[in-house]
C-alpha positions in Angstrom: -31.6 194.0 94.1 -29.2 191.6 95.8 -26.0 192.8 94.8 -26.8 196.1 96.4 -24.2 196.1 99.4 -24.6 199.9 100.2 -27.5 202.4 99.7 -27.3 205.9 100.4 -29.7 208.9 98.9 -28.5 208.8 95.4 -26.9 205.8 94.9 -26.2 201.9 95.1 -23.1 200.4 95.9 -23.2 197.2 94.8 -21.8 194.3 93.2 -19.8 194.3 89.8 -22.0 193.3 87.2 -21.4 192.1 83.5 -23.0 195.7 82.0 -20.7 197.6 83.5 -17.6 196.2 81.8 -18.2 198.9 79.1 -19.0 202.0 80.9 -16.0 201.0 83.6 -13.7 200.4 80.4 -14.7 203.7 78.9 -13.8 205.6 82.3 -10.2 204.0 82.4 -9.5 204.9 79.1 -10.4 208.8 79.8 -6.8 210.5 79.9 -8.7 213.1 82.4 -10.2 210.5 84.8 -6.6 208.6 84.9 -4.4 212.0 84.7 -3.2 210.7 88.9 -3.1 207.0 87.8 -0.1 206.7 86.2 -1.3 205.2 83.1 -4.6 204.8 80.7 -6.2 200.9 81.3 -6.9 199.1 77.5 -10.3 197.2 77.9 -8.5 194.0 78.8 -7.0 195.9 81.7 -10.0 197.0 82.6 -11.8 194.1 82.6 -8.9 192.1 84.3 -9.7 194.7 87.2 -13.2 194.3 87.4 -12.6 190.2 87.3 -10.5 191.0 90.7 -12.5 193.1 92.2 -15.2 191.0 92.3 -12.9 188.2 93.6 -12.0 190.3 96.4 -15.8 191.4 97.4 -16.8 187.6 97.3 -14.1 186.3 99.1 -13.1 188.7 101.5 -16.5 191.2 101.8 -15.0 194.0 101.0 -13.4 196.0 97.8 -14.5 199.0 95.6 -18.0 198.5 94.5 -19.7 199.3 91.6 -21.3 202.5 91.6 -24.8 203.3 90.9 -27.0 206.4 90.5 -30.1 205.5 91.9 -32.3 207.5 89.7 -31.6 206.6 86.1 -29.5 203.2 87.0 -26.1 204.7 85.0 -23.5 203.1 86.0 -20.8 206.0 87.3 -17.8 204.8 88.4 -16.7 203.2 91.9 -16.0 203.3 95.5 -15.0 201.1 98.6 -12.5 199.8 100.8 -10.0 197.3 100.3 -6.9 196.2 102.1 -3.4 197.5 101.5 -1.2 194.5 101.1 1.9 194.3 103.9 4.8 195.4 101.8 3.0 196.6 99.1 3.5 200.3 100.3 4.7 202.3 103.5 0.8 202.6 105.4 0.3 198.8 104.7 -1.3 197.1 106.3 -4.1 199.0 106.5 -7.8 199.4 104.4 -7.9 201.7 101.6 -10.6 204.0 101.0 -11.2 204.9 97.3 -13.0 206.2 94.2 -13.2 206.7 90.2 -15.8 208.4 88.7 -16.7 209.2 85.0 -15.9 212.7 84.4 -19.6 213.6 83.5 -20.4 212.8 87.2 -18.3 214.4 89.4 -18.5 218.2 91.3 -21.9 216.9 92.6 -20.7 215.0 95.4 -21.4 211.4 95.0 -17.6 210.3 95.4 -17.3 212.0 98.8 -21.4 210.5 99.4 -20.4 207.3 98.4 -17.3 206.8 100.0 -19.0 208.5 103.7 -20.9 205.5 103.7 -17.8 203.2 102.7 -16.3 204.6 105.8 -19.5 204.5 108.0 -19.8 200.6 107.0 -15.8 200.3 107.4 -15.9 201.5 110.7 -19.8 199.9 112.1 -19.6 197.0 110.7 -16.5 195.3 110.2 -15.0 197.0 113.2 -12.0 198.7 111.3 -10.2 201.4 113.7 -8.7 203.2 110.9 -8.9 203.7 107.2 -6.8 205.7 105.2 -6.6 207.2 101.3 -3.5 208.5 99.3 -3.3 209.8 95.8 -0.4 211.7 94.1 0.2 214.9 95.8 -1.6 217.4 93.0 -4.4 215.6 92.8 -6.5 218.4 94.4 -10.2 216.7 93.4 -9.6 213.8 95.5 -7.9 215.6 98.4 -10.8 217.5 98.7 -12.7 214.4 99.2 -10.7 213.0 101.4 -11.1 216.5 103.6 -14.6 216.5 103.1 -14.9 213.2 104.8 -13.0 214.2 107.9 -9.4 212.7 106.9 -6.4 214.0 107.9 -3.2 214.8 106.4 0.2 214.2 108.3 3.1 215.3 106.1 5.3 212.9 107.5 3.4 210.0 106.4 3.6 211.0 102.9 5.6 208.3 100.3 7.1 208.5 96.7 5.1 205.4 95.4 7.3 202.2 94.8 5.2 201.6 91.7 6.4 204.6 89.9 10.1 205.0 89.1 12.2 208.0 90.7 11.4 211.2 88.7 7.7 210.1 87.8 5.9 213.4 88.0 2.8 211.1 90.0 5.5 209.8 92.4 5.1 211.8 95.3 1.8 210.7 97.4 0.0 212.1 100.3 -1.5 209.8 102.9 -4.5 210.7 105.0 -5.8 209.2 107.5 -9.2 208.6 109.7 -9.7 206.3 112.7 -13.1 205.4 114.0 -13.0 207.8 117.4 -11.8 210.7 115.0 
């Protein structure tokens, strides 16, 4: 399979491909899987994301890939890296680490699997010397990820999230961070 770009024991990372508009549509529009994004995606959304994703792996290498259960093909979400824009918020620049998964597929490790090898690949080779991951402050799931993978927490790099006006219950973020020696 050529659009594989990552492999690991249980799953593919790979490329974006037309199939999994539907099943990536149906995730966004889970109010459970989205409860830290700030908002549900409509399929339009969704599919506007997977069109720039798939931008960003071609052009630049890197982004959140599709994810892939090796055993049964089902398509269960994503994972990757992809840059934080300068200005866009206080860690930037700097690559992202990240993940969404379908709800029937998480507690059995494949985010904090899949996103090991993101790191493993961020750090061999493209030579990154640090990636970091944030999410809204109560979002205990992906913390635990993050921890899992070695990451660490600095409260003073924490941020309220310029998306998200003042008051939004999601404002508040914690930043972790992992560099390549760590």
């Amino acid at each position: 399979m050529s659009d594989i770009i990552l492999e690991t024991p249980r799953l593919f990372l790979r490329k974006w491909q037309e199939k999994d508009r539907v099943s990536f549509a149906g995730l966004n529009a889970d109010p459970e899987v989205m409860r830290y994004m700030g908002s549900l995606l409509t399929r339009a959304q969704s599919d506007s994301l997977i069109d720039s994703l798939m931008v960003l792996i071609n052009q630049d290498g890197i982004g959140f890939w599709a994810l892939e259960r090796k055993d049964d093909g089902a398509f269960i979400g994503f994972t990757g890296l992809a840059p934080v824009e300068p200005g866009k918020l206080p860690c930037a620049p700097a690559v992202e680490a990240g993940w969404r998964l379908a709800r029937p597929f998480w507690g059995r490790g494949y985010a904090t699997e899949a996103a090991r090898a993101s790191l493993a690949h961020g750090f061999g080779i493209l030579g990154l010397n640090e990636i970091v991951a944030f999410t809204a402050v109560h979002n205990n799931r992906s913390r635990a990820v993050m921890e899992r993978l070695g990451m660490h927490h600095d409260p003073a790099d924490d941020f309220d999230h310029p998306a998200l006006v003042e008051g939004h219950p999601l404002r508040r973020h914690v930043l972790y961070r992992k560099s390549r020696s760590s």
